[in-house]
C-alpha positions, 0 to 999 in steps of 0.5 A: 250665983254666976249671974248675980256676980255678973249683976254686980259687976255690970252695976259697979260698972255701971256706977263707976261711969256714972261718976266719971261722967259727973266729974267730967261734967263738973271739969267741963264747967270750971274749964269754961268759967277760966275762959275769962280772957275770952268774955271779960264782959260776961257775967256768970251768974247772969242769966243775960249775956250780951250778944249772945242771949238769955238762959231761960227755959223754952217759951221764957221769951216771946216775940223778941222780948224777954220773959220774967227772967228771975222767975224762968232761968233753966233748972239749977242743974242744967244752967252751969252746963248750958254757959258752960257749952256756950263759951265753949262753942263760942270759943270754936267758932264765935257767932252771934247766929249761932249761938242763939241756935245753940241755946235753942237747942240746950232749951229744948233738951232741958225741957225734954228732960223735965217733960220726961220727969227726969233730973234735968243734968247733962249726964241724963241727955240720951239718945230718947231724950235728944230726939224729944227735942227734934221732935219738939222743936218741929211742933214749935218752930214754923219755919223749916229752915230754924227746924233743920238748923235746930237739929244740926245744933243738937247734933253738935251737941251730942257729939260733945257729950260723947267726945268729952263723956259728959253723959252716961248713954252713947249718943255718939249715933244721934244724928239730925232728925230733922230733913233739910229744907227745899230752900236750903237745897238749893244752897247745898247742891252743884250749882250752888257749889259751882258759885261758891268755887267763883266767888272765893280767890283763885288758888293761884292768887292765894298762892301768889300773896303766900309767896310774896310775904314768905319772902319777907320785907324791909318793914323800914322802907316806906315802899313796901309798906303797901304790900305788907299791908295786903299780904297781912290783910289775906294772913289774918283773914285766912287765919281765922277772921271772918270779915275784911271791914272787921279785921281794918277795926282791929285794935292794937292789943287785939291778940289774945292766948288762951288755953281751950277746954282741952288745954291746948293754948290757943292764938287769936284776936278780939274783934267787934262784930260787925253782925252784933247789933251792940257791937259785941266782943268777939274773938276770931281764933286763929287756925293752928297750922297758920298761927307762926304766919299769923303771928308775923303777919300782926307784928309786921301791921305793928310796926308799920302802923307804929309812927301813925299812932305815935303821932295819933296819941301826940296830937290827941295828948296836945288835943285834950291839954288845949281843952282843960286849959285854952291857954297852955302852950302846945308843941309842934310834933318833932318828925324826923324831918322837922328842922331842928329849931326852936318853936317860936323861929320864923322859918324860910319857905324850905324850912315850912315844907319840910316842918310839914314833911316834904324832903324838898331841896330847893326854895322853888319846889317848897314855895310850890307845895306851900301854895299848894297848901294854901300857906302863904309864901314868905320868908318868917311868915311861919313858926312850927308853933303856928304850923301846928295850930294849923297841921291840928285844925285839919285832923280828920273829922271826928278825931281822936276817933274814927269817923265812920268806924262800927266801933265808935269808940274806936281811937287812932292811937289805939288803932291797928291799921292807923297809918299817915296819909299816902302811906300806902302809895309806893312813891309818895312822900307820907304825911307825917302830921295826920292820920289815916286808916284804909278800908277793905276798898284799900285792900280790894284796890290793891288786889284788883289794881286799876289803870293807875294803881297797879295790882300787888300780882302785876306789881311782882309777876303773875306767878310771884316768883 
């Protein structure tokens, strides 16, 4: 009798995690289908998300093109979890390259599991059933390097499973089956350490940058616009984004707040992915113990940037009315050291260099900068309506896009990093009837410095104290 109660009692046991687990799992789905922030392009019922890949069942694709996806998508029971984990990952760590291993790895346990003529739900992934799809994917993928990165995937797997209790065994001991690669060797080892530790900025560098924009700035001051924008840049980059050329693309509502699948409400950026070939959405989550920098880091970008896309909207505004009707009658931009005239009065030499933006005081040193311009030089010869014809015709190429950018649909007015010309020169005067944008070689220039440009440590001290 003893040992039949005992029976009992380990099968209630037994059935009770059973059912946390099929709850858990079915938790796990409708936290990842309210990450829609986080995907707004994704369709869920798609089985094709863009840039990330296809949720089709191993071998549904071959030579890079798609299989008859309506006739091959991964087992009803298995597909919700599959996105589910996905998005979930995706959320961690956004990569393209990564994702595509991810599903590899979902593919080859979902085949395992149907192989094996079990129900093919997440609750039935066991340590045999992980290990079917090591082993499998060693029969079917050639290359060494796919082998062991396979492996990894599936190891990050099982440790969600068992984090999260989504299955009813313990996978928590499965580990990478799979032996590293010679080749991937050589980049695991001291040397490739040693070349790693070369190739990242040096601590006192960082600690330097650290210092200066903990000090905080006059963000009205023109002069320290520059080392705003490279103490930003290195914020945001060792926040959470990964590419300096990404982050210069950033958008002007680029932040976003979400809570994970733990709840926890998390910070970070929409960005373009430079590595998509489409160009896809992602978002760099930023590190928790850096958000409050972050945070101030993209609101100091904000406000700098604030009256370069002022101007970007205006002049695109005056842009596109010119275009519906040639005939309609545009305004000169009204800076704050346009002279307060009407539009249609001939102006003094004085007068036009300062509509342009120079703060010269005598007749002399406007006349100077006039010809400079290749603007003729005499009394009445100019009005603000003919300069702003003229201010619009040398608009960058391509404008009211950005010429050059990865995201083609990029906008000045939209930009993060939109700026006036010379901006970020310390003693120069800005040009408030144009746009600019910097570049990571902006950013590279002012850390490295050059024999006219002074680095931001030499600029402050080495030691930035």
């Amino acid at each position: 009798m003893n040992g039949q109660h005992g029976q009992n009692i380990e099968s209630h046991v037994k059935l009770i995690e059973q059912k946390r687990a099929d709850l858990n799992v079915s938790q796990f789905i409708r936290d990842a289908k309210s990450l829609t922030a986080m995907a707004p392009d994704q369709d869920w019922e798609s089985n094709h998300w863009q840039g990330i890949g296809t949720f089709t069942t191993q071998g549904a694709i071959r030579n890079g093109k798609l299989g008859t996806l309506s006739e091959s998508p991964l087992h009803q029971n298995f597909i919700d979890f599959a996105k589910a984990y996905i998005r979930h990952r995706e959320s961690d760590s956004p990569s393209r390259h990564n994702r595509k291993i991810d599903l590899r790895a979902l593919r080859l346990v979902e085949k395992s599991l149907t192989q094996a003529g079990i129900n093919p739900y997440p609750c039935n992934i066991s340590l045999h059933v992980l290990n079917q799809a090591a082993e499998m994917c060693s029969q079917i993928s050639k290359s060494k390097g796919s082998q062991y990165n396979t492996g990894r995937a599936l190891q990050q797997l099982a440790s969600l499973l068992h984090q999260k209790s989504l299955t009813d065994y313990s996978v928590a001991s499965f580990s990478n089956p799979i032996a590293v690669p010679r080749q991937l060797h050589l980049k695991l080892g001291n040397e490739a350490n040693e070349h790693r530790k070369r190739s990242l900025p040096d601590e006192d560098a960082i600690s330097a940058i650290a210092s200066i924009f903990a000090k905080g700035f006059d963000l009205t001051n023109p002069k320290a616009h520059t080392d705003i924008y490279v103490t930003s840049c290195i914020v945001l980059l060792l926040a959470g984004s990964k590419r300096g050329g990404e982050i210069h693309e950033l958008e002007i509502d680029a932040e976003i707040e979400e809570p994970d699948t733990e709840g926890i409400l998390q910070y970070g950026w929409r960005f373009r992915s430079f590595k998509s070939k489409k160009n896809a959405s992602r978002i760099a989550w930023c590190i928790k113990a850096m958000e409050p920098h972050a945070r101030e880091a993209f609101h100091r970008l904000q406000e700098i940037t604030r009256e370069g896309r002022k101007f970007a909207k205006y002049a695109e505004d005056q842009l596109a009315l010119r275009a519906a009707s040639p005939n309609a009658p545009l305004r000169f931009y009204r800076h704050a050291n346009c002279p307060n005239v009407l539009d249609d009065k001939p102006l003094s030499p004085l007068e036009v260099a300062n509509a342009l933006g120079s703060q010269c005081t005598t007749e002399k040193n406007a006349k100077a900068i006039l010809k400079q311009k290749g603007l003729s030089t005499g009394h009445g010869d100019h009005t603000l309506n003919s300069l702003w014809i003229w201010a619009l015709s040398r608009l960058p190429a391509n404008f009211p896009y950005v010429k050059g950018a990865k995201n083609k649909r990029l906008k000045y007015s939209r930009m993060l990093f939109c700026m006036h010309p010379f901006q970020l020169k310390r003693d120069a005067t800005i040009n408030p009837l144009s746009v600019w944008s910097p570049s990571l070689g902006s950013l590279r220039d002012r850390l490295m410095g050059s024999e006219t440009l002074p680095s931001i440590f030499e600029y402050y001290g080495a030691n930035a104290e």
